[in-house]
C-alpha angles and dihedrals in degrees: 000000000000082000100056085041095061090042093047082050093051086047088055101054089048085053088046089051104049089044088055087035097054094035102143115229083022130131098237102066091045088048085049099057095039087052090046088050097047089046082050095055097039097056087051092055089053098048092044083053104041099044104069076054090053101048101042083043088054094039093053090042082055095052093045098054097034109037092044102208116202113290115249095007129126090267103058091035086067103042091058097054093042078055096050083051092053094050089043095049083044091055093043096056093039088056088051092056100041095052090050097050099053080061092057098048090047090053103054089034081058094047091042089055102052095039085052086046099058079037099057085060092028093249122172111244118179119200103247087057082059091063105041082048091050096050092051101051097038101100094052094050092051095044085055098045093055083052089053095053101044083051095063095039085053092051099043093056085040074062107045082045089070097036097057109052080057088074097045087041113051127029102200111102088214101051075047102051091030091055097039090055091048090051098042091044083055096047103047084054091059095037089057093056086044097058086046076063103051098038090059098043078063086054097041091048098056094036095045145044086256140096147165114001088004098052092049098048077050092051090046091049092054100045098053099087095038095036085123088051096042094048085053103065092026089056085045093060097041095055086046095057094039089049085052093053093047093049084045097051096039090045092037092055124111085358116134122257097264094056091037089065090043089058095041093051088045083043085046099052089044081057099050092039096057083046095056098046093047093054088060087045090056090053092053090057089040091071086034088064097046092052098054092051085053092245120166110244122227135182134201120229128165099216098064112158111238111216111206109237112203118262097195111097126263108251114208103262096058090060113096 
């Protein structure tokens, strides 16, 4: 019972989201294309940018490997260094990108939360209030967002700590492979109820007077009594994106380069659509939880009407 309840509840806030992400007139769906239009133009740009490096990387490389040149002579020498500058030139821009597109993304998830927020209580919400509230709550969400990722640095390498002594340990390939699975089973568990975590004290964050650490003791308050609700939409999305990725990588397998891009920019805006919709459906879970820990829910608006209070003093027999 308690477990077709939770999964009834997962299934309602999906309702709730597709119903606020699909609003007509609304600002959502105007936030998600211009998002999926910025995602689109920025990929190209990268790839634009990144391919003259591939090939003059691969033809070098191919030079290098083929022809054979002699080894330790002027030739090869220079190849090799043409080649480092290549790969130094490639990790440049890719940092580039990469920076500015985590930008990007926390400025439309920002802009996604607080229109599903005013959504979520049809609220009227202009366009001009999106920005003033963005750029207000733009500090805290970032700040989140670099706690986050260290986070999940700091737990992927907590991982790989426990993955490598079992190679200089045991020698047997199945104790290695049994106890690798185990691990990486485990840890893909507790890295789906982190990432509950860190997805509300985003959340949290943009829709609160909190960042960083306290965002994320706020984030960890309000999952405790939905963490099987929350796993499941968070493990929804999760497989979605994974199947994606898995369609994307077997048809986009032996194709030429043209219809390879055209696969990896229609592969790009999926990503950034089911983003989108999970951070309304988040959201979503966000006012659930308070709900349920009998917090009182406030949302911010900017046009908030202001109602004079008299200055003049109350006289006795006023007073009741």
């Amino acid at each position: 019972m308690g477990f077709s309840n939770t999964l009834f509840g997962s299934l309602e806030i999906l309702k709730e989201a597709y119903k606020i992400f699909l609003r007509k007139g609304k600002i959502i769906p105007f936030i998600t294309l211009l998002f999926l239009f910025v995602s689109s133009i920025l990929f190209l740009s990268n790839f634009l940018f990144i391919i003259p490096l591939l090939i003059d990387f691969t033809t070098k490389l191919y030079s290098l490997l083929i022809t054979i040149p002699t080894p330790g002579g002027i030739d090869s020498t220079n190849l090799v260094i043409s080649m480092i500058d290549d790969l130094r030139i490639f990790a440049g821009r890719e940092w580039i990108f990469i920076v500015f597109d985590s930008f990007i993304s926390i400025f439309f998830v920002i802009a996604t939360i607080i229109s599903s927020s005013a959504e979520y209580y049809e609220k009227k919400l202009g366009f001009k209030d999106l920005q003033v509230r963005k750029i207000k709550t733009w500090n805290r969400t970032f700040v989140t967002f670099f706690y986050t990722t260290l986070l999940g640095l700091g737990y992927a390498f907590f991982v790989l700590s426990f993955l490598l002594p079992l190679v200089m340990i045991f020698n047997s390939k199945i104790i290695i492979t049994f106890f690798s699975i185990l691990i990486f089973i485990l840890a893909v568990l507790f890295r789906l109820y982190l990432a509950i975590v860190w997805t509300l004290a985003l959340i949290v964050s943009t829709l609160e007077e909190k960042s960083g650490i306290g965002a994320l003791g706020k984030a960890g308050q309000l999952v405790k009594r939905l963490k099987v609700k929350g796993f499941f939409l968070k493990l929804l999305f999760e497989t979605l994106y994974y199947v994606m990725l898995k369609l994307f990588m077997r048809i986009s397998k032996n194709q030429s380069i043209s219809i390879t891009v055209v696969l990896s920019l229609v592969f790009s805006i999926s990503v950034c659509l089911v983003k989108i919709f999970s951070f309304v459906a988040f959201t979503v879970f966000y006012y659930e939880s308070k709900k349920t820990h009998g917090e009182e829910v406030e949302l911010q608006d900017t046009n908030l009407e202001y109602t004079k209070v008299p200055t003049k003093p109350l006289i006795a027999a006023e007073i009741p």
